[in-house]
C-alpha positions in Angstrom: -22.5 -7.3 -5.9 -20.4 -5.3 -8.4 -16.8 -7.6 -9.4 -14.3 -6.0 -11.0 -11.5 -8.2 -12.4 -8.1 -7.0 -10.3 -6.1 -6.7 -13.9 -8.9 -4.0 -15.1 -8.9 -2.5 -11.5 -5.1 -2.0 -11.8 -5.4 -0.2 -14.6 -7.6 1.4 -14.0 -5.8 3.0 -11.2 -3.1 3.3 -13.5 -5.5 5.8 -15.3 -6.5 7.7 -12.8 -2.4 8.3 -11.8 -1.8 9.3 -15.2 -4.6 12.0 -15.5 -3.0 13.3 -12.1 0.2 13.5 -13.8 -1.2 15.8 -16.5 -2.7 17.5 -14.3 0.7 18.4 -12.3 2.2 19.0 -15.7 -0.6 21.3 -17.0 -0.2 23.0 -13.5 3.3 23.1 -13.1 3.1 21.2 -9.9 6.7 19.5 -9.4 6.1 17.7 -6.4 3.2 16.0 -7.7 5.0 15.2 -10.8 7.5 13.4 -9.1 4.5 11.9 -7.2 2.8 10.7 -9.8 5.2 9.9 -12.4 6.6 7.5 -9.4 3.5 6.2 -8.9 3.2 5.6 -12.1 6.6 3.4 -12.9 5.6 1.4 -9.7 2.4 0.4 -11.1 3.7 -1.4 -14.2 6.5 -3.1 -11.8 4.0 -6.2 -12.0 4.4 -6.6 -15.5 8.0 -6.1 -15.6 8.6 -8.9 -12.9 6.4 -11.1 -14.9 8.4 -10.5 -17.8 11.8 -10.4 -16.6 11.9 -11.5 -13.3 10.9 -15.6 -13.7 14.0 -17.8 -13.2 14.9 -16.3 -10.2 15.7 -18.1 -6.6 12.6 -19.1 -4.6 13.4 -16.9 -1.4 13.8 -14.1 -3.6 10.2 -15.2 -5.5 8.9 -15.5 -1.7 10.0 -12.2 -0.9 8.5 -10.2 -4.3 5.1 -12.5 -4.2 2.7 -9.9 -3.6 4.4 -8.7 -7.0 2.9 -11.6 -8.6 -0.7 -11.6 -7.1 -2.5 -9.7 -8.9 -5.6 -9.3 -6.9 -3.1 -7.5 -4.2 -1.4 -5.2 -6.9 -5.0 -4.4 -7.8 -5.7 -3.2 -4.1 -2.2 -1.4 -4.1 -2.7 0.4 -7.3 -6.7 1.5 -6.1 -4.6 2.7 -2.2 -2.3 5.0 -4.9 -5.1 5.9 -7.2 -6.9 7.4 -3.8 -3.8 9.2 -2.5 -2.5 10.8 -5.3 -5.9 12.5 -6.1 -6.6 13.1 -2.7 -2.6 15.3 -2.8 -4.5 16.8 -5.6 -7.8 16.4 -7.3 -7.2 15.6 -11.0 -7.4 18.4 -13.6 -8.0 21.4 -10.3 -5.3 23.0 -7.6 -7.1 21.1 -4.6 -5.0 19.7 -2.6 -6.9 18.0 0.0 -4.3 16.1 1.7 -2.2 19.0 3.0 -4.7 21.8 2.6 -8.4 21.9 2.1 -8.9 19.0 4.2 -6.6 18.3 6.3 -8.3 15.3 7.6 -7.8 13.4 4.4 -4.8 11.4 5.6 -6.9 9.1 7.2 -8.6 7.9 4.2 -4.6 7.0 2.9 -3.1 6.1 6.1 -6.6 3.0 6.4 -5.7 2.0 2.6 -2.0 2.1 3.3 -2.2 0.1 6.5 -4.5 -2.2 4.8 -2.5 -2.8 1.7 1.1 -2.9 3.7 -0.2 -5.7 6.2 -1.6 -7.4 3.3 2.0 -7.5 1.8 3.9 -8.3 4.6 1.6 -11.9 5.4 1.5 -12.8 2.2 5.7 -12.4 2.1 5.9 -14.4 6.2 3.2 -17.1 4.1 5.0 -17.7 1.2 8.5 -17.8 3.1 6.8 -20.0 5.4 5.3 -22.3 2.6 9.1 -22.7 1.0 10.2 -23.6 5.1 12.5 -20.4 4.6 11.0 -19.8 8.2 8.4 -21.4 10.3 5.6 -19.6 11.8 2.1 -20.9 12.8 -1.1 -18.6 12.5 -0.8 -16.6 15.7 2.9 -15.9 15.5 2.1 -14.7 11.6 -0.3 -12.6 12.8 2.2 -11.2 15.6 4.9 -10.7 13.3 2.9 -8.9 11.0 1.3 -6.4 13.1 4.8 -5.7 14.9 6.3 -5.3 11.0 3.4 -2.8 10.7 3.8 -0.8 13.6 7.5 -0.5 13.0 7.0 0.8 9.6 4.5 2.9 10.4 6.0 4.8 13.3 9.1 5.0 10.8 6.9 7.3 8.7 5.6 8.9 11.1 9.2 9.9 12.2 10.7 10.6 9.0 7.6 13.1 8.5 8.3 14.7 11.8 11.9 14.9 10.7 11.0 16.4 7.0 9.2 19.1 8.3 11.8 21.8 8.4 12.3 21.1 4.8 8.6 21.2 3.6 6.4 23.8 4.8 2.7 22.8 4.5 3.9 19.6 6.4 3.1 19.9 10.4 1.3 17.5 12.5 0.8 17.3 16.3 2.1 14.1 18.2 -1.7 13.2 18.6 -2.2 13.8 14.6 0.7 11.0 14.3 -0.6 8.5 17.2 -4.3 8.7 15.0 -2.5 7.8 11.9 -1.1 5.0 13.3 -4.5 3.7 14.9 -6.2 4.4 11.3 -2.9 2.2 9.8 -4.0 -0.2 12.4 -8.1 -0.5 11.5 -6.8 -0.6 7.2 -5.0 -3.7 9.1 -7.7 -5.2 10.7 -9.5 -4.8 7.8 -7.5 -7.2 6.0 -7.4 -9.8 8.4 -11.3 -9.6 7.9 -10.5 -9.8 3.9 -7.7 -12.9 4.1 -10.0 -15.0 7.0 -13.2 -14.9 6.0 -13.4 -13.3 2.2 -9.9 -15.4 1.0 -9.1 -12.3 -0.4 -6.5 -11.4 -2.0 -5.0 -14.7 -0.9 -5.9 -17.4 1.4 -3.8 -18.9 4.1 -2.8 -22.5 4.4 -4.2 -23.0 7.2 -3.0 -26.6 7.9 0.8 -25.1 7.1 0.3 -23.2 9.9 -1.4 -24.7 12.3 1.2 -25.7 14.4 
């Protein structure tokens, strides 16, 4: 099996946002600008916090520790890496997210649920490590599906909503319901990842076994 270290997968993903950035530039694309030049400054948050964020309160270190794990910035930065070249396909005009293949949300939306659930346990861990709240396993893993449904029918809403305002934008009710069942398996994915591969963190078990 094939390891990569997290730091070089990070930046590499870091890479492959910044050749879709000159690729929006060279194309004049402003929405993918923004898009990636976002993406961009949200990758290198890790080394920011690192640098400047140390003596800070422990609910507040709780709350930013995926920040500080760098195998799960590593699997944030790859979920980016994939959806800003899926919106379009470095150094072409494909845009296979809202046009060429329409279908390509679900490769995001499984990434996206994946990495999201994998953010919001490791937060309910660490808070629960520090006794800022007191959950075993199987209310964890209840509170972070239910986090994860609310945030993903949120999105699905607020796209609904933007709709009028961007054109290419339109989905069906049963389009939305499938991106929040693909959220869902990215989630299940990474209950697979944390139980049995440890990966990108493993749970004290024993904390939370009560």
């Amino acid at each position: 099996m094939v390891y990569i270290e997290p730091k070089t997968a990070l930046n590499v993903s870091r890479f492959i946002v910044f050749l879709g950035l000159i690729t929006a530039l060279f194309y004049w694309r402003i929405d993918h600008i923004y898009r990636t030049t976002v993406a961009l400054i949200g990758l290198y948050i890790p080394n920011l916090a690192e640098k400047y964020l140390k003596d800070i309160p422990s609910k507040i270190t709780s709350i930013l520790s995926p920040i500080y794990n760098v195998k799960t910035m590593a699997l944030l930065g790859i979920f980016i890496a994939i959806h800003v070249s899926l919106v379009n396909v470095p150094f072409t005009t494909i845009d296979l997210f809202h046009k060429e293949w329409r279908n390509a949300d679900m490769i995001s939306h499984f990434f996206g649920g994946l990495v999201v659930w994998l953010m919001v346990t490791e937060i309910l861990m660490n808070l629960t490590r520090k006794e800022y709240i007191r959950v075993n396993k199987k209310k964890l893993l209840i509170y972070s599906f239910v986090i994860l449904f609310v945030l993903s029918i949120g999105w699905e809403v607020a796209e609904k909503f933007s709709e009028s305002e961007i054109s290419f934008i339109h989905e069906t009710i049963g389009n939305k319901v499938r991106d929040v069942l693909v959220n869902t398996l990215g989630a299940l994915f990474g209950v697979y990842l944390v139980f049995r591969k440890h990966y990108p963190f493993k749970l004290d078990l024993e904390l939370m076994a009560g």
